[in-house]
C-alpha positions in Angstrom: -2.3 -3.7 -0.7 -1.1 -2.1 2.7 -3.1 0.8 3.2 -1.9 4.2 2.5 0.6 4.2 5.1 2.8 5.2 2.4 1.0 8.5 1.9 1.8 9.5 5.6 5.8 8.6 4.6 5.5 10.9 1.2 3.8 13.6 3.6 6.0 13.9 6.6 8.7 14.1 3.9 7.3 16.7 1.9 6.1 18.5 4.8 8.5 18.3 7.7 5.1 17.4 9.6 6.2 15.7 13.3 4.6 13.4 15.5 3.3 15.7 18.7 1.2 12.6 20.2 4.0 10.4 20.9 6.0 12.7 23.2 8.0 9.6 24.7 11.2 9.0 23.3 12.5 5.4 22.8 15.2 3.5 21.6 16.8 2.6 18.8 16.6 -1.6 19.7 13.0 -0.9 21.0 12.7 1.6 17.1 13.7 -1.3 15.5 11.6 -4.2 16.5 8.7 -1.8 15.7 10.2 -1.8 12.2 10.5 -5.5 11.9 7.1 -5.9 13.1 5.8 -3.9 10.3 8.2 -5.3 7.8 6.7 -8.5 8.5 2.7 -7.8 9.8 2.0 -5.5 6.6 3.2 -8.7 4.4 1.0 -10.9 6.5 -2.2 -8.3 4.9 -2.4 -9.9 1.8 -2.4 -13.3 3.4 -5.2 -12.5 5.5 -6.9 -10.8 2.4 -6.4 -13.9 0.2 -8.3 -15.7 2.8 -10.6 -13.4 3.4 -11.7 -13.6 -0.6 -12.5 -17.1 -0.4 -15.2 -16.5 1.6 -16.8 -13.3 0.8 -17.0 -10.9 -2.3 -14.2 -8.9 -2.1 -15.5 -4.9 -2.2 -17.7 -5.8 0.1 -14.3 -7.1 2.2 -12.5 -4.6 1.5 -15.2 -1.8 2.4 -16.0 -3.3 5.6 -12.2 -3.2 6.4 -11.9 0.6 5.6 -14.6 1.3 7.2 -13.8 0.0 10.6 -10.3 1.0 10.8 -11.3 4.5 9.5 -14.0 4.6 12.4 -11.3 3.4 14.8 -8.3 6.5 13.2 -10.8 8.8 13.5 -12.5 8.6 17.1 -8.8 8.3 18.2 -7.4 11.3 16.7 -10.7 13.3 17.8 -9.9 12.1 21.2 -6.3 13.4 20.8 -7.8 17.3 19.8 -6.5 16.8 16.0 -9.1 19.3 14.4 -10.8 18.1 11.8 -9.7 19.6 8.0 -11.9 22.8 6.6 -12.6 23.9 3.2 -10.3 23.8 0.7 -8.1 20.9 2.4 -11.7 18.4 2.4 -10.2 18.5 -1.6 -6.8 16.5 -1.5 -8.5 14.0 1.2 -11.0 13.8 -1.3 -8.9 12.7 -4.0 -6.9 10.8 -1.7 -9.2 8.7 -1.2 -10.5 7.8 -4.1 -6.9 7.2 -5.6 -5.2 5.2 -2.4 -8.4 3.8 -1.0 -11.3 3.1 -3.5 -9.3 2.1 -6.4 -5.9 1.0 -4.8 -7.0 -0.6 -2.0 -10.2 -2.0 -3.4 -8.5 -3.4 -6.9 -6.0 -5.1 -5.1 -7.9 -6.6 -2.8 -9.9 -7.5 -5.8 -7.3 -9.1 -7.8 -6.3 -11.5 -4.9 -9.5 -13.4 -5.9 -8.2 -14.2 -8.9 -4.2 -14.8 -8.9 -1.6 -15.3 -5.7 -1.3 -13.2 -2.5 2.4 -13.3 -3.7 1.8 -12.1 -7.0 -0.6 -9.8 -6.0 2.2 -7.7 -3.3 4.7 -7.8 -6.0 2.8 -6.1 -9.0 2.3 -3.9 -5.8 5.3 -2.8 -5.3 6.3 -2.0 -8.9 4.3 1.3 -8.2 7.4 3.2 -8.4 8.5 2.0 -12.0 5.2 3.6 -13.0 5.9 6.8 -11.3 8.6 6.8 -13.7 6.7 6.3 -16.6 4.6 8.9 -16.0 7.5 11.3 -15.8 8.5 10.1 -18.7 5.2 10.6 -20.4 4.0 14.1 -19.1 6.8 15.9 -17.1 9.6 18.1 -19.1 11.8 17.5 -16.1 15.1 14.9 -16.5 15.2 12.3 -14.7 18.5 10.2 -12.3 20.2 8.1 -14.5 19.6 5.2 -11.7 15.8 6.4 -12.0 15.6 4.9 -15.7 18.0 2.1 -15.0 15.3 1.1 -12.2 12.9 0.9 -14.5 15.0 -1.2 -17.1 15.7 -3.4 -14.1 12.2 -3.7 -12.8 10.5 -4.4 -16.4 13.1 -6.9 -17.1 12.1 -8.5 -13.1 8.8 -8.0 -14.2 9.6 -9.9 -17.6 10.9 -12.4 -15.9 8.1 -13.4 -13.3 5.5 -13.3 -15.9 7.7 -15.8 -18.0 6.8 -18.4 -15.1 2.9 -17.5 -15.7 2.6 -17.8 -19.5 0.1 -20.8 -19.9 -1.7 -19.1 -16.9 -2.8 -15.7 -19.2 -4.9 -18.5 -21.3 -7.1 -18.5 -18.1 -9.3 -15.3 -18.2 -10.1 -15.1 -14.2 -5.8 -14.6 -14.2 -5.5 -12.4 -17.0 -8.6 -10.6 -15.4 -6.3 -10.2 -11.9 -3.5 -9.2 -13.6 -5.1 -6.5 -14.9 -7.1 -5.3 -11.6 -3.8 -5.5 -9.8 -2.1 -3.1 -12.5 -4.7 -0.5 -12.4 -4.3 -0.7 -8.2 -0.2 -0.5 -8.6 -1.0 3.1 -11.6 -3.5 4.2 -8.9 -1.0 4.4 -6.1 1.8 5.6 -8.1 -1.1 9.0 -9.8 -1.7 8.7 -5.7 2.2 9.0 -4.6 2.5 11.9 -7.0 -0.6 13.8 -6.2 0.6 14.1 -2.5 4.2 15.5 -3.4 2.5 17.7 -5.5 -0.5 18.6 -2.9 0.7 17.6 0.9 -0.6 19.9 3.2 0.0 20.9 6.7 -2.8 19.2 7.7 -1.9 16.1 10.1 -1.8 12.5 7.7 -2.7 10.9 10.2 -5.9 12.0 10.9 -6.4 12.4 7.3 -5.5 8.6 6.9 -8.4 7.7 9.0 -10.9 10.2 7.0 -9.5 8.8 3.5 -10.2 4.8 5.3 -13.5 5.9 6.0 -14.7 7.8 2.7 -13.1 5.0 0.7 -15.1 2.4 3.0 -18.2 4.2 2.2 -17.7 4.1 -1.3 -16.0 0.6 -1.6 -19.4 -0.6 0.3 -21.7 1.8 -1.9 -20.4 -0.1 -4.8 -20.5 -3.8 -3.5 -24.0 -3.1 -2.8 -25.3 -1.2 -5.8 -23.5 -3.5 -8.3 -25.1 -6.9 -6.2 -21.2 -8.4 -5.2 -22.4 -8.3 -1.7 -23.5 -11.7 0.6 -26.2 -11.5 4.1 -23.9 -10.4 6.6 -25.6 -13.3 8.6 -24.2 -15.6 5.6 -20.3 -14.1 5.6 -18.5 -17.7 7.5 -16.3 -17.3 10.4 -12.8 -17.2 8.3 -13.5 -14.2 6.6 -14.6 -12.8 9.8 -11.5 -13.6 10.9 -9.4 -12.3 8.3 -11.3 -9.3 8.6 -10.8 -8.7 12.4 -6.5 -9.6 11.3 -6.7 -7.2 8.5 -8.3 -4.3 11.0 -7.0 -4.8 14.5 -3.3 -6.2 13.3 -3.1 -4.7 9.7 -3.9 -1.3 10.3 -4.1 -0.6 14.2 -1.1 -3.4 16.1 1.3 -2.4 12.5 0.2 1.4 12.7 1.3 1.9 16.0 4.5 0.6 15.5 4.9 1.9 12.2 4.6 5.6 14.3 7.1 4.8 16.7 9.6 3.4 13.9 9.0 6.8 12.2 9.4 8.4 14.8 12.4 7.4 16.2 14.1 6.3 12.7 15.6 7.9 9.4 12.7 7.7 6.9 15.5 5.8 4.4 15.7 3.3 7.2 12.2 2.7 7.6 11.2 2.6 3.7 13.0 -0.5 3.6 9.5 -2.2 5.0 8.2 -1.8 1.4 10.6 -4.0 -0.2 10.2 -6.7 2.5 6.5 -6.9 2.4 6.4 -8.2 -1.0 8.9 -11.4 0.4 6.7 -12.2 3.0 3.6 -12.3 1.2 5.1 -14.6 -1.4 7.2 -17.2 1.6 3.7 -17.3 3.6 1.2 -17.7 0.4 3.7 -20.7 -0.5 3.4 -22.3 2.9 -0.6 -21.2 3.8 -2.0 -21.5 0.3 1.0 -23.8 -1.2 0.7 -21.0 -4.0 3.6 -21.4 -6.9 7.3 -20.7 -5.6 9.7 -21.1 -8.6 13.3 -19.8 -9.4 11.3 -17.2 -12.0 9.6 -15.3 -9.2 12.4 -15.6 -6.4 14.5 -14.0 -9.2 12.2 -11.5 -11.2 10.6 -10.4 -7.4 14.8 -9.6 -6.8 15.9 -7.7 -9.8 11.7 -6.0 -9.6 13.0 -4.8 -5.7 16.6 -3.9 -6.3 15.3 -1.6 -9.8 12.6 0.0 -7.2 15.4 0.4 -4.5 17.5 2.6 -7.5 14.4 4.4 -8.5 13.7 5.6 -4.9 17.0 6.4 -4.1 17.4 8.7 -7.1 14.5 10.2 -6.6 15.3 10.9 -2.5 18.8 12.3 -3.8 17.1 14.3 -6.5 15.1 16.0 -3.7 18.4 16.4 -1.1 19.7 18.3 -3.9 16.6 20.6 -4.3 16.5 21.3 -0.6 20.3 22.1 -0.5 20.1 24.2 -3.8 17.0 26.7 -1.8 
């Protein structure tokens, strides 16, 4: 899964936090390529992580990755004077990390060993059908009519992809990815509603980089104590590469421009990356990996995007009308 770029969208949101380092203002044609850049680049992630699988176990993949982009965040938000977090705010990075890194991050990546790049990024992005099932389950508060029609809609898309993979659940390694990629999709929906609920003034961008590199360190602490680790001198030079596309393109080229878009863009413009990241993971693993394409998943990925489209657009009104009520 993308990283937890997401969390930086839920925190600027909940926070009115602004972007101080990027002081230069740009256009809206210049604002928008950045966009389409990430729309299409963050797709191209679980391409490179599919590949990357192949070749290597991958925790240890996925722990290597964190790690390097987290070193790379971090020395450049230290040289920028961000101070680093102290005492109680260590607590939601903490968590943070656990719940967007180590399990999201390093499930996902996980389950890509086992079922479709394509698959993989649209279980993703049904996080936000599970949000709702969680406020179903514990919260008291009523939820947007076109919250609970979302999640009709997305079960029913959902319904209707897994309809194409029936004989495939008689395979164990594919009902064994299914399952990995579920607990990553209820791990960064507990993960979206822990930062609405805990989003600090701290900057999320800096804390990105210290989430990437706790979750690295645990990701590779658990690759190597549970043996699914190979010689470094034995990883081949396509999952080298795929790492090197994951780290410099997938979190430093797409970050960049996912700052500028967010910085010079209405956040309702530029959540519309998450629904096309999902379509260009499936178009690319048909062509790269000549993974299924069939009528089942072009139609159950539409009605699964259009039901989380409903959900997040209740829920973004649902806040307007909080802020407006205060």
């Amino acid at each position: 899964m993308r990283d937890a770029h997401f969390l930086i969208y839920n925190m600027c949101a909940s926070t009115n936090i602004s972007t101080p380092f990027l002081k230069k203002k740009g256009t809206r044609s210049k604002a928008l390529i950045a966009l389409g850049l990430v729309c299409f680049l963050w797709g191209t992630t679980w391409i490179a992580s599919r590949q990357g699988v192949l070749y290597m176990p991958a925790l240890q993949m996925a722990g290597i990755r964190q790690l390097a982009g987290g070193i790379l965040y971090i020395i450049y938000f230290t040289a920028k004077g961000m101070q680093w977090p102290r005492g109680k705010e260590w607590m939601p990075i903490l968590v943070l990390s656990l719940l967007n890194i180590t399990f999201t991050n390093g499930l996902t990546t996980w389950a890509v060993q086992y079922i479709s790049a394509g698959l993989g990024a649209i279980i993703a992005a049904t996080f936000p059908l599970w949000i709702v099932v969680i406020h179903l389950t514990v919260s008291k508060v009523k939820l947007p009519r076109n919250a609970i029609l979302g999640l009709l809609l997305g079960f029913a898309g959902v319904c209707t992809i897994f309809y194409d993979h029936l004989v495939d659940f008689l395979n164990p390694d594919f009902r064994f990815g299914i399952i990995l990629s579920l607990a990553g999709a209820w791990s960064w929906a507990f993960g979206t509603i822990y930062t609405k609920q805990q989003a600090t003034a701290f900057n999320p961008y800096f804390s990105l980089g210290l989430q990437m590199l706790i979750g690295g360190i645990i990701l590779s602490g658990v690759a190597n104590g549970t043996g699914m680790t190979i010689p470094y001198s034995s990883i081949p030079w396509q999952a080298w590469a795929a790492l090197a596309y994951l780290v410099i393109i997938g979190s430093v080229v797409s970050f960049i421009a996912y700052l500028y878009a967010l910085q010079h863009l209405p956040t309702e413009q530029l959540s519309i990356y998450a629904y096309i990241n999902p379509i260009v993971a499936i178009l690319l693993g048909s062509i790269w990996f000549d993974e299924k394409l069939s009528i089942y998943i072009a139609i159950g990925g539409a009605v699964i995007l259009i039901g989380v489209r409903l959900i997040n657009k209740a829920f973004k009104n649902q806040e307007k009308v909080k802020d407006q009520s205060q």
